[in-house]
Each structure stands twice: as structure tokens, then as C-alpha cells.
C-alpha positions, 0 to 999 in steps of 0.5 A, spaced: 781 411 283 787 406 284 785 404 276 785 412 274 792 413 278 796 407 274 792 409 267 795 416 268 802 414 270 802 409 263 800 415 259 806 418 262 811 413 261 809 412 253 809 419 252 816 420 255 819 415 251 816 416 244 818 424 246 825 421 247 826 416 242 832 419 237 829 420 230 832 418 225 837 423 221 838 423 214 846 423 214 848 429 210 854 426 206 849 419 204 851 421 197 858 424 197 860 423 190 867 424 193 869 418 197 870 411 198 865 407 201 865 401 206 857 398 206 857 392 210 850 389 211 847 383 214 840 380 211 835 376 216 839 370 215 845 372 217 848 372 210 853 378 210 854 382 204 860 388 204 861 392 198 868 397 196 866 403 192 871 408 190 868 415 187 869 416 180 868 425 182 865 425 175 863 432 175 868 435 180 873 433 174 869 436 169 869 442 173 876 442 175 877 441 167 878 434 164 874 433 157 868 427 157 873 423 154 878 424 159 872 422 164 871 415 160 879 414 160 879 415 168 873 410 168 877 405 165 883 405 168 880 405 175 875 400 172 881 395 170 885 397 177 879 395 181 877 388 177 884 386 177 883 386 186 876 383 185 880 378 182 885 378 187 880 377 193 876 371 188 882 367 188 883 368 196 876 367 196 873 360 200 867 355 201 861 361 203 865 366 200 862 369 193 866 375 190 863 379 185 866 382 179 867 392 178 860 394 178 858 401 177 854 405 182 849 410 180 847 413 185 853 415 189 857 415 181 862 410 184 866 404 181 866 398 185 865 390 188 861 387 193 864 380 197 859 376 200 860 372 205 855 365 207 856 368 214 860 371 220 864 365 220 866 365 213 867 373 214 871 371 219 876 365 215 876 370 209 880 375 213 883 371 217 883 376 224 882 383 225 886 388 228 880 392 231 880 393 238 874 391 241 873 391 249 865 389 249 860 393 250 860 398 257 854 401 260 852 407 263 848 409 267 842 414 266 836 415 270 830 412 266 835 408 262 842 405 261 845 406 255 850 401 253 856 403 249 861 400 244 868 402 241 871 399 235 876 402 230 874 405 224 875 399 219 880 403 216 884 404 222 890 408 219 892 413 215 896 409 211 890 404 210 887 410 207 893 412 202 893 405 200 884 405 198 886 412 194 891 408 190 887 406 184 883 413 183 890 416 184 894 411 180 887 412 174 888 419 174 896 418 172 894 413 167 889 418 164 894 424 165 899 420 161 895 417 154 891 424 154 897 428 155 893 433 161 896 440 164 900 438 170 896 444 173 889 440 172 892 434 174 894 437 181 887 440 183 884 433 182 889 430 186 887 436 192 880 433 190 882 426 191 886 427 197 880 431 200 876 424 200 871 423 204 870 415 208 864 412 210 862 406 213 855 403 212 853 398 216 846 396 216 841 390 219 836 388 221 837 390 228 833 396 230 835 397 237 843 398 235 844 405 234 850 411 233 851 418 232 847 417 226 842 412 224 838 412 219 832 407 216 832 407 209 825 402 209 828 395 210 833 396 214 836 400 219 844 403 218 848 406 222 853 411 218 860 413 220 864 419 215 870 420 217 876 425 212 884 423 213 886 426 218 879 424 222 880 416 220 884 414 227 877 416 231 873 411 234 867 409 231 861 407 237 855 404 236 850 403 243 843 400 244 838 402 250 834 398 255 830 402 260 833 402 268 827 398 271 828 400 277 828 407 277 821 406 273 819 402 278 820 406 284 817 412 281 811 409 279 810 407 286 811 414 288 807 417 283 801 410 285 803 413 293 802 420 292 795 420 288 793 415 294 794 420 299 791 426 295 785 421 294 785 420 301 785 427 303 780 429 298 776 424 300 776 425 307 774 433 306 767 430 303 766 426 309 767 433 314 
């Protein structure tokens, strides 16, 4: 009867938390071709590789009225502006840090590069310190479990920062609007686009337990997704990671062992009447 009761109450458990285990959401702006993106990932071997993409918006602008030519042109200026800070970081670059030169992404039809950093000390003596305030984190409390959180600032901590990353497809547009003598009426509705730029920040590894709002797995690695516009660019992000709070289970599997006892001792004790 004891082997039955504990049987059932295991069941119990492993129902409970598969029911409430957060399934992974596909984040709606994954592949937002307005944006610029921060993708920090980190391999098994603790080699960090952080990518800078910035959206080149080419069907948007077609739609908004630059021809194919005055899409290429765009591409190159902003090719040109963002090889010359890949330099600018390569020549900062150390022992353990490898700076690689603009790629283009297809996927999400971005400009971009990619730092890769030996390991977190490398990361950390290439930027020198970081601004992020970060307290650690901080457990609350639940029934069954206790989830513990963690705020920081979203990597770009500022409204300015942000201006400063929509500076090279800015000054790209111009460029363009100058060689190819484009009406000021299109060149203002691709400003409104670009001032209506999405940021994101990826972060993936190879930790399944860490988690935010949305978390995502892609079939090697578990990411966890922040999208923030201008004016959402101040707002905290969080991350957290969940254990079960063993007391609550324990006590509860005593009662539940407890109470089949006593239901099987009265029902045992009515056969013997």
C-alpha cells in the first residue's frame, strides 16, 4: 500500500512540473529587418562571440521609393562606415581577441561584424569595465518553487547610445541621398523608418536553466531575447533560473503519504468489522 501511495504522488510530481514547465516562444521580431542587433553567444568552451548587425531596410526603402541602384549605393557607404569600426575595434583588439571584417547577413538582410573573445576575462579587458548595474541575483519565493532573478541594463543603457548605433545607417542614407540626388520627401520617410529601429540583444549558451520573458531554442543552444524601440531602451532587462523549494515538496509528500495511510487504515479496519 506505502509503495502504491509514493508511486501515485511521483507521478503527481512529474505531471506538475512538465504542466508548468514555460515552453519555449518563438519571438515575434526574430527576424525584424528594421534593427540593430546585439548577438552575444557563448560556446561549451567559454569562447564568447559578440556580433553587431545593423539592417540595411532593403525592401522597406524600395517600398518608400529608392531604386535598386540607390539600394546598392546605401549598401556600400554603410559597408564602408562599418569596416572602418571593425578596424577601429581590431586595432583595440588584444591577446584573445579576434575582430573579424563587415559580413553580411542574409537572414535578417543586415551589415555587420562579429568579436571573438578567448574568454570572459579577454571580454572584459577588451572593454575595460562596464556601466551595467548589477546587484546579483535575488530570490523570490513561490510555493513549490523559488525563482531567482536578475536585473541589469539593456546593453545599450541609454538614449544616446542608441542615437550613436543608427549613426552609420544614417549617415549611409545621406551619402546616398548626395551621389544619387534623391527627393528630400524619400529621404525623410527613411529617416522615420530608421528612427523607428528596433534593438535586440541575443544572448545564447549552452545553459538551459537560465531564462527571461522569452526564451528560445534553436536546436544547439538556448537564447534568451530582449527587443526594445528608443523610447523602451532604459528598461531593465531580466534573466532568472528556477529550483524547486524542497521543503514545500517534502512536506507535502508527507501529507499526501500521511493521508493515504489513514485512508488505508480505515479501509482496512472496515474489512475487519
Amino acid at each position: 500500500m506505502k509503495k502504491s501511495i509514493f508511486t501515485l504522488f511521483f507521478v503527481f510530481v512529474v505531471f506538475a512540473l512538465c504542466g508548468c514547465s514555460q515552453r519555449d516562444i518563438l519571438p515575434q521580431k526574430l527576424y525584424e529587418k528594421n534593427s540593430v542587433r546585439l548577438i552575444r553567444e557563448i560556446d561549451k568552451a567559454g569562447q564568447i562571440k559578440m556580433t553587431y548587425a545593423f539592417g540595411t531596410n532593403s525592401e522597406s526603402f524600395k517600398n518608400l521609393g529608392l531604386s535598386e541602384n540607390d539600394i546598392k549605393v546605401y549598401k556600400f557607404y554603410l559597408a564602408s562606415y562599418i569596416n572602418a569600426l571593425s578596424k577601429q575595434y581590431k586595432d583595440k583588439a588584444k591577446e584573445g581577441v579576434a575582430v573579424s571584417p563587415c559580413i553580411y547577413y542574409s537572414d535578417i538582410d543586415a551589415l555587420g561584424f562579429c568579436i571573438t573573445f578567448k574568454n570572459s576575462n579577454a571580454q572584459s579587458e577588451f572593454y575595460e569595465s562596464t556601466n551595467q548595474k548589477r546587484d546579483g541575483f535575488k530570490l523570490q519565493k513561490r510555493l513549490f518553487i523559488n525563482r531567482y532573478i536578475l536585473k541589469i541594463d539593456f546593453p545599450i543603457q541609454t538614449k544616446e547610445s542608441a542615437d550613436s548605433f543608427l549613426f552609420p545607417t544614417k549617415f549611409a542614407l545621406q551619402q546616398t541621398a548626395q551621389e544619387n540626388s534623391i527627393s528630400q520627401t524619400i529621404i525623410d520617410d527613411c529617416l522615420r523608418l530608421l528612427n523607428d529601429t528596433i534593438f535586440i540583444y541575443d544572448f545564447s549558451n549552452e545553459e538551459v536553466s537560465l531564462k527571461s520573458q522569452t526564451t528560445y531554442f534553436d536546436g544547439e543552444k538556448t537564447h534568451n531575447f530582449f527587443a526594445r524601440n528608443i523610447e523602451e531602451i532604459e528598461t531593465p532587462i531580466e534573466f532568472y533560473y528556477t529550483l524547486p523549494n524542497r521543503a514545500a515538496w517534502y512536506f507535502c509528500a508527507l501529507l499526501v503519504v500521511l493521508i493515504g495511510m489513514i485512508i488505508a487504515f480505515s479501509i482496512q479496519k472496515r474489512k475487519n468489522i
